[in-house]
GUGUVO-944349 format. One record per residue (C-alpha): x, y, z; residue in three letters. Coordinates in steps of 0.25 Angstrom, whole numbers. Example, Ala and Ser with C-alpha at 12.3 -4.5 7.8 and 13.67 -1.06 7.14 Angstrom:
+-------+-------+-------+-----+
|     x |     y |     z |  aa |
+-------+-------+-------+-----+
|    49 |   -18 |    31 | Ala |
|    55 |    -4 |    29 | Ser |
+-------+-------+-------+-----+
This chain:
+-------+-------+-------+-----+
|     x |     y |     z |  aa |
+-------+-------+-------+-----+
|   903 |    31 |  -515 | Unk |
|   901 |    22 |  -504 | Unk |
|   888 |    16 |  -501 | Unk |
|   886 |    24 |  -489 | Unk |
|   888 |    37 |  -496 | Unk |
|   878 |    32 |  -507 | Unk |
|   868 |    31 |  -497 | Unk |
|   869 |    43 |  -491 | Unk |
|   868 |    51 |  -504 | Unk |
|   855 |    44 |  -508 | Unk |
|   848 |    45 |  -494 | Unk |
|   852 |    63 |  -495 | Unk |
|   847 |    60 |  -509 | Unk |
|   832 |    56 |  -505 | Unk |
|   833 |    68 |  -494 | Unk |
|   836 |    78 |  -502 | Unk |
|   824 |    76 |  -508 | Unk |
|   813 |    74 |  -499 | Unk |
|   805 |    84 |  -492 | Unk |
|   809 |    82 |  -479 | Unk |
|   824 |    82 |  -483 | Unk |
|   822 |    99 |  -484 | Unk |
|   815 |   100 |  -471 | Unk |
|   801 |   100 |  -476 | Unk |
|   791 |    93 |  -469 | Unk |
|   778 |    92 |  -475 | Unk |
|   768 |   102 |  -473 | Unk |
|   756 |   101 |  -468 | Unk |
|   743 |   104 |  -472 | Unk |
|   735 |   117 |  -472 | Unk |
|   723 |   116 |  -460 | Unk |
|   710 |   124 |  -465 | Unk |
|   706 |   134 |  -455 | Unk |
|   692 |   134 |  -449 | Unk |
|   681 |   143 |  -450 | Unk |
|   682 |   157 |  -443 | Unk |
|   670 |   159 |  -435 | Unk |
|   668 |   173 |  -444 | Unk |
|   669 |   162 |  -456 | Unk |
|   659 |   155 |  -451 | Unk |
|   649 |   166 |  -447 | Unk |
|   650 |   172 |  -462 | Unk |
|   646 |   157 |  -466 | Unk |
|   634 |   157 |  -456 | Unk |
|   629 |   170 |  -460 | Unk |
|   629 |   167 |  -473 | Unk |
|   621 |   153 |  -472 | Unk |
|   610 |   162 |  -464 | Unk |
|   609 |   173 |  -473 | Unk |
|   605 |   162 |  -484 | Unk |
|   597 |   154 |  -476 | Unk |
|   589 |   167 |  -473 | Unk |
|   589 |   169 |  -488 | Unk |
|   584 |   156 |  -491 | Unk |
|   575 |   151 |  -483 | Unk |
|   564 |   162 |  -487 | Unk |
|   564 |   159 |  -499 | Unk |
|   565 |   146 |  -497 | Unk |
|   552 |   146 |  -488 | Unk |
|   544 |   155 |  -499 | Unk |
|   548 |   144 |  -509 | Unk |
|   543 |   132 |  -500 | Unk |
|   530 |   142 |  -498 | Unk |
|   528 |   142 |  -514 | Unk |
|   529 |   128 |  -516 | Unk |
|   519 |   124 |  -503 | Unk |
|   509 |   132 |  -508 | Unk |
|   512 |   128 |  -521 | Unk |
|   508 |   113 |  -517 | Unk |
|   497 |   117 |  -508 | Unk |
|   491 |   123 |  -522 | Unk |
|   496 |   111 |  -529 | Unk |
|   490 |   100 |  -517 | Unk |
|   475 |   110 |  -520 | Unk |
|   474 |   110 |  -533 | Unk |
|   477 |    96 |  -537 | Unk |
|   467 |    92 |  -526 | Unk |
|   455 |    99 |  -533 | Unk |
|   459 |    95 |  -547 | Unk |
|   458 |    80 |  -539 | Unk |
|   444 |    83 |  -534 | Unk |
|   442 |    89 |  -548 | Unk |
|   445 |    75 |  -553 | Unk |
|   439 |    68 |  -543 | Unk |
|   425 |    77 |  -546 | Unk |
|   426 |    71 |  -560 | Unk |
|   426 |    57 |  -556 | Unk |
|   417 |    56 |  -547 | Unk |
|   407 |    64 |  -556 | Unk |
|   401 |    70 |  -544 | Unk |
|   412 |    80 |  -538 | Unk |
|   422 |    82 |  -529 | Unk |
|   427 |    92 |  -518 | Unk |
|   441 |    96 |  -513 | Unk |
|   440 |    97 |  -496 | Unk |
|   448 |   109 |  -491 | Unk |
|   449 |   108 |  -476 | Unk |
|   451 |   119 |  -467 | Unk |
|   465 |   117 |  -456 | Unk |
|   458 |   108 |  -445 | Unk |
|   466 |   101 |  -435 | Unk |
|   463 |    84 |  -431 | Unk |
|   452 |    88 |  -423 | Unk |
|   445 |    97 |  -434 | Unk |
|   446 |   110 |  -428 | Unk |
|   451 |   122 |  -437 | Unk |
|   465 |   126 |  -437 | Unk |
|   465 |   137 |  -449 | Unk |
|   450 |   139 |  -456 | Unk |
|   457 |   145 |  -466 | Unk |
|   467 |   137 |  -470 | Unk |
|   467 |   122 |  -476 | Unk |
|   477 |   112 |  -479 | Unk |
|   467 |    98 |  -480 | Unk |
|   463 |    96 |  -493 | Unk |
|   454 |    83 |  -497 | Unk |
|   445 |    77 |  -511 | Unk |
|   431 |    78 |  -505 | Unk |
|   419 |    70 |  -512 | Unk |
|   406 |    76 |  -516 | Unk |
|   396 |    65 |  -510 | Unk |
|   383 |    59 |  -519 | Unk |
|   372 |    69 |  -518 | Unk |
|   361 |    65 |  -506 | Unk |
|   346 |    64 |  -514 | Unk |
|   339 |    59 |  -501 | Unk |
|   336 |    46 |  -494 | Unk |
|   325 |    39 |  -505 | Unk |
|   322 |    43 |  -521 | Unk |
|   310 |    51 |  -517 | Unk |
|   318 |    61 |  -508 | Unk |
|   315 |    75 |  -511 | Unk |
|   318 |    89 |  -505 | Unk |
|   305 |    98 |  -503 | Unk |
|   308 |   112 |  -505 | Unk |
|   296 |   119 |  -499 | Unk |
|   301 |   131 |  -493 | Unk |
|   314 |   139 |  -501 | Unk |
|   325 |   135 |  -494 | Unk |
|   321 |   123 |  -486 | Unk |
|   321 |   108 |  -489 | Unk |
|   313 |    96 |  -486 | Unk |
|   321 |    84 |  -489 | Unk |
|   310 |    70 |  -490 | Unk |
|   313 |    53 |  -494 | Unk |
|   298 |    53 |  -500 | Unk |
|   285 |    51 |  -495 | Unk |
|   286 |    40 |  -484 | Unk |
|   301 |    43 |  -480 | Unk |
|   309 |    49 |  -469 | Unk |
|   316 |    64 |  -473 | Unk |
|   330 |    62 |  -477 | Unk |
|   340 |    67 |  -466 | Unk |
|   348 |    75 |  -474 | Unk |
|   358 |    77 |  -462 | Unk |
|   359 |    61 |  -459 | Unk |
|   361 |    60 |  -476 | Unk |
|   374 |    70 |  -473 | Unk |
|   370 |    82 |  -478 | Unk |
|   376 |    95 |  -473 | Unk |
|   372 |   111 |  -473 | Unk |
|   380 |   115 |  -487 | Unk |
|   375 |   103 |  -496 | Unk |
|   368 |   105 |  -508 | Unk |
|   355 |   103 |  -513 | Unk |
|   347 |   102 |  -528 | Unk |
|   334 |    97 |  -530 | Unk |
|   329 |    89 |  -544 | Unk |
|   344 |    86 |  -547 | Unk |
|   345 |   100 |  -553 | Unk |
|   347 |   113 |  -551 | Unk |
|   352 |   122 |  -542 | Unk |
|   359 |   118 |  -528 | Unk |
|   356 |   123 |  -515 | Unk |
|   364 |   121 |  -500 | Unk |
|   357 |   114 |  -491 | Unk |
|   357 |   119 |  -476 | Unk |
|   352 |   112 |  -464 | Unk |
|   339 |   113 |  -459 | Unk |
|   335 |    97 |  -452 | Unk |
|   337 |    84 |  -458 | Unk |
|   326 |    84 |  -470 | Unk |
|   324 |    99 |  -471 | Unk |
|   336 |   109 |  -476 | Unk |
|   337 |   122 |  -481 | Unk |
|   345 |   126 |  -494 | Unk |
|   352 |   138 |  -502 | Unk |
|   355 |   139 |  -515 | Unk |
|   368 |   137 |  -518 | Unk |
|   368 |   150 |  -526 | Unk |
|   360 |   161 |  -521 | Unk |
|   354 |   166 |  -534 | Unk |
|   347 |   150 |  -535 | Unk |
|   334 |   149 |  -532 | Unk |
|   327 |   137 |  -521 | Unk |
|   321 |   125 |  -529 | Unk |
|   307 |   125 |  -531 | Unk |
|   297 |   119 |  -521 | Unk |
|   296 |   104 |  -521 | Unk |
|   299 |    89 |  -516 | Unk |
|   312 |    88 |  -525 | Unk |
|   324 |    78 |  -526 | Unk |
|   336 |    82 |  -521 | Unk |
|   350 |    81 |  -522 | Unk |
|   360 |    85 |  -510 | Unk |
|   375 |    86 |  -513 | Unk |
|   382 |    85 |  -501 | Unk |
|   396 |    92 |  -496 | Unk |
|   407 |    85 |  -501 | Unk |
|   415 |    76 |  -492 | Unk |
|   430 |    71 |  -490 | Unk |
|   435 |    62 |  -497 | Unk |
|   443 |    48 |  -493 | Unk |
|   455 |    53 |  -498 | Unk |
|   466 |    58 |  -491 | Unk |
|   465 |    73 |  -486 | Unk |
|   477 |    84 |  -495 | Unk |
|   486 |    93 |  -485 | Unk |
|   492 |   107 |  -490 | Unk |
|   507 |   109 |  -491 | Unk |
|   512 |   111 |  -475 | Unk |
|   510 |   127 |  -474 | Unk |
|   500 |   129 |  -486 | Unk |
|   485 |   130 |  -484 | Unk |
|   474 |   133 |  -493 | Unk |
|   471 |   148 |  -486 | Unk |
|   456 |   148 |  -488 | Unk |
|   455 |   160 |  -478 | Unk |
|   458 |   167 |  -494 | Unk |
|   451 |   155 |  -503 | Unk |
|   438 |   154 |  -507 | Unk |
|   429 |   155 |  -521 | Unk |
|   423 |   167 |  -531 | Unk |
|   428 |   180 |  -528 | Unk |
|   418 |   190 |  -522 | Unk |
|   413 |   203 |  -530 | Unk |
|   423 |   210 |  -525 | Unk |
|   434 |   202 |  -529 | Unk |
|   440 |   202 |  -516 | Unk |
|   436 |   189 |  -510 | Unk |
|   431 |   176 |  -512 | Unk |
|   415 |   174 |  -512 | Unk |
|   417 |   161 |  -503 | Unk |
|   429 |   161 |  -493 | Unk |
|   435 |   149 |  -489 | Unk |
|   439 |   154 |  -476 | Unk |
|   432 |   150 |  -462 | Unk |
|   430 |   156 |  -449 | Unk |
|   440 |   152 |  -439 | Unk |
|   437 |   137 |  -433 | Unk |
|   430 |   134 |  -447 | Unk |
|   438 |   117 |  -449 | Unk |
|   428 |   116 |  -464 | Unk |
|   431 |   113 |  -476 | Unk |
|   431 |   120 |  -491 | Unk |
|   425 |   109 |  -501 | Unk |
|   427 |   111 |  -517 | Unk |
|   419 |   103 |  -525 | Unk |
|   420 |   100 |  -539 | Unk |
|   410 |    95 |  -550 | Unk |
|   413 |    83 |  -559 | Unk |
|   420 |    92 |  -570 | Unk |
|   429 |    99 |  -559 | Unk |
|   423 |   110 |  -560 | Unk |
|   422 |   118 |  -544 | Unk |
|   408 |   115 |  -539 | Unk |
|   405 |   120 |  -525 | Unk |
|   412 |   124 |  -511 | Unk |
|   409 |   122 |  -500 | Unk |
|   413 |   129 |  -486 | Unk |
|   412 |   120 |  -474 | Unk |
|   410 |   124 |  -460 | Unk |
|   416 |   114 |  -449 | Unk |
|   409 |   126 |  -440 | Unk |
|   396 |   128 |  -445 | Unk |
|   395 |   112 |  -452 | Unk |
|   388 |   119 |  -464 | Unk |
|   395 |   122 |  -478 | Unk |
|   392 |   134 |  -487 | Unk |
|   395 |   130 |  -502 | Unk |
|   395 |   138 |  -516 | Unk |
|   399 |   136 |  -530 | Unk |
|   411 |   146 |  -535 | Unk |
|   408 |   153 |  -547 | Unk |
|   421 |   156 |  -549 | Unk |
|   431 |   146 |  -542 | Unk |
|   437 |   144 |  -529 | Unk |
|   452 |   149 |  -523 | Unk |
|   459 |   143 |  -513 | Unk |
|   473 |   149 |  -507 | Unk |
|   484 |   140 |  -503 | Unk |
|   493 |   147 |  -496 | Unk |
|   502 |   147 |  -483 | Unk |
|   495 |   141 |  -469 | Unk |
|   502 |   150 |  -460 | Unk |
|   496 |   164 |  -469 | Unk |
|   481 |   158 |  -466 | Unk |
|   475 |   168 |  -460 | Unk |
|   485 |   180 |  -464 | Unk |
|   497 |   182 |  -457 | Unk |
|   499 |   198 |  -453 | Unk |
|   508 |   204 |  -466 | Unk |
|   519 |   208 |  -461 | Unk |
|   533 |   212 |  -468 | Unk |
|   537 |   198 |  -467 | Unk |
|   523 |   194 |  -473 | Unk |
|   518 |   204 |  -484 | Unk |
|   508 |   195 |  -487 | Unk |
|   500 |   189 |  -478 | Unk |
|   490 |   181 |  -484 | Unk |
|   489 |   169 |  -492 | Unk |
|   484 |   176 |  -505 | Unk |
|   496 |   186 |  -504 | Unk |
|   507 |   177 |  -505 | Unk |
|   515 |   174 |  -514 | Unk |
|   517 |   158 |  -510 | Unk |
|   503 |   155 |  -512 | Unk |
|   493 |   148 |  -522 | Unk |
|   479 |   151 |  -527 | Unk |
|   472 |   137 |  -531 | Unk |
|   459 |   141 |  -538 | Unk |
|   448 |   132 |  -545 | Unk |
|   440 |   137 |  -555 | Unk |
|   424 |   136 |  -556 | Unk |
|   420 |   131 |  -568 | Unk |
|   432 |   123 |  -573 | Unk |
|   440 |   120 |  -558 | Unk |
|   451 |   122 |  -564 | Unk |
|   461 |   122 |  -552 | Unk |
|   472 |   135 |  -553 | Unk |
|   485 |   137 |  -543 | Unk |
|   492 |   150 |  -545 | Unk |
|   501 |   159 |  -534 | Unk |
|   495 |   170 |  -527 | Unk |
|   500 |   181 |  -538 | Unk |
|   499 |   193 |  -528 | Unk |
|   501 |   198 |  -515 | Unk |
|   493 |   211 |  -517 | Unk |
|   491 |   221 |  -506 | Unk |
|   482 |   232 |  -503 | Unk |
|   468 |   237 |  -503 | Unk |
|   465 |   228 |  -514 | Unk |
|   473 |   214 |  -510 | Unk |
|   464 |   204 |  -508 | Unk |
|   463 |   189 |  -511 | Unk |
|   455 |   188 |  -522 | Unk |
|   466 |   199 |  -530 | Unk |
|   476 |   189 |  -525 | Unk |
|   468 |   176 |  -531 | Unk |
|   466 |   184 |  -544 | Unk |
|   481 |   189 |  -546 | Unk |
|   484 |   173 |  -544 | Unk |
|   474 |   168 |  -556 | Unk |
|   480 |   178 |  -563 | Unk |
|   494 |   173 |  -563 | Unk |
|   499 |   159 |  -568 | Unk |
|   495 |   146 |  -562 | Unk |
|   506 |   141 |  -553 | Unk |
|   502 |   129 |  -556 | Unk |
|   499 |   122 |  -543 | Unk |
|   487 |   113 |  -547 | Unk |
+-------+-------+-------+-----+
């Protein structure tokens, strides 16, 4: 075989086995389709049904856990006056302010969101040592620096309808209200007390608390202490508290807790920015405060959508309590939403200290 030949064997050889030898051209490869329009319509559906799904429960979840930390933001700041009452050895107060704007002028009288550490000032026992208060006629007061000296100005010296009074540096308290600036009259702070005897007595006057320098304590976005539904010692009835926090429309004042040196809850009081005066008590039994959703203070009209219209009948909210004697400080859910004839607030704050502390405090 020539070389020619040889050649020509070899190259049908290499054709014979390559692809293209047999015609076949390489194929190319398979192009995905796109999304039908009716595809993408199911897919759309879909992602808004779960959306619909999701985003209640979602929202009831964020509602538990804002009022969850505005319970938590309360309690830990009365157990911080508790402390601060100890080592001071002459109290302290927790400063509940009702929803103001810049200028001071009430926004909601029944809600609050402004918490701040108040101090209780040194008592006031007159200008000189031989002050005395002359309690000539019952209920009035004659307040005098000693023979020789100009009257006291009680007014000048900061003192305020609501203060309290006790002669001898002993005894029983009573509320001073205003008369002048050397003569006052005064109540007992419980009723069943009788006045002080006749005479030229010392005195010792305990004035309101005031703020203190630290830095004021906001609420959770959305969550408000509802103090249209807080307040301290249930009536006879059991169907409402004996001193109501809430205020009348306008009302910008404050609600002051004060506790003694062991912790223990002292006294409130109820300040008006309308009338300047306070009214203040000692509970005998402890003091309740709602924290509960901004937007449900006052009541909403119950609807389908809304079964529960009220603070103290939802589910999301807390119950911070403080005992009397001890000041223990309690956090539980609202237990209930109870309807009907009977349904009230105070059988809603029952059926919550009834049930297991959430532990928010």
């Amino acid at each position: 075989m020539n070389n020619r030949s040889s050649t020509r064997v070899r190259v049908e050889s290499r054709l014979r086995f390559h692809p293209f030898a047999a015609g076949l051209a390489p194929r190319a490869p398979r192009r995905r389709s796109a999304f039908t329009l009716i595809e993408m319509m199911v897919v759309i559906l879909l992602i808004v049904l779960m959306t619909s799904i999701l985003i209640p429960v979602l929202s009831s979840a964020s509602d538990v856990r804002r009022a969850r930390e505005g319970a938590r933001v309360l309690s830990t700041l009365i157990n911080a006056a508790q402390m601060q009452a100890s080592v001071s050895g002459r109290g302290s107060a927790v400063w509940i302010q009702r929803l103001k704007n810049s200028s001071g002028a009430a926004i909601n009288s029944s809600a609050a969101m402004e918490l701040v550490l108040a101090d209780v000032p040194p008592p006031y026992l007159g200008d000189t040592l031989s002050s005395t208060a002359n309690v000539s006629t019952g209920s009035v007061v004659t307040f005098t620096n000693g023979t020789g000296s100009p009257p006291p100005n009680l007014t000048a010296a900061g003192i305020q309808n609501g203060d309290l009074i006790r002669f001898s540096y002993r005894g029983e308290f009573y509320v001073l209200t205003s008369i002048g600036a050397n003569v006052w009259s005064i109540a007992p702070l419980d009723s069943t007390q009788a006045y002080p005897v006749n005479g030229n007595l010392p005195f010792q006057i305990y004035r309101r608390p005031i703020k203190s320098l630290a830095s004021a304590v906001q609420l959770t976005d959305g969550v408000a202490i509802d103090l249209g539904f807080s307040g301290a010692d249930f009536n006879t009835s059991g169907t409402n508290f004996n001193f109501q926090f809430s205020a009348a429309s306008g009302d910008a004042g404050q609600i002051i807790i004060t506790f003694s040196p062991t912790g223990a809850l002292d006294l409130v009081y109820i300040v008006s920015s309308t009338t300047g005066s306070a009214s203040v008590f000692r509970p005998l039994s402890g003091v309740y405060l709602l924290v509960g959703k901004i937007e449900k203070i006052p009541p909403q009209a119950q609807s389908a959508q809304n079964p529960y219209p009220a603070n103290w009948q939802d589910f999301d909210c807390r119950w911070v309590g403080i005992g009397r004697q001890t000041g223990l400080v309690t956090t539980a859910e609202v237990a209930s939403a109870p309807t009907g004839t009977t349904a009230n607030v105070i059988t809603s704050l029952r059926l919550a200290r009834s049930s297991q502390n959430t532990g928010g405090n």
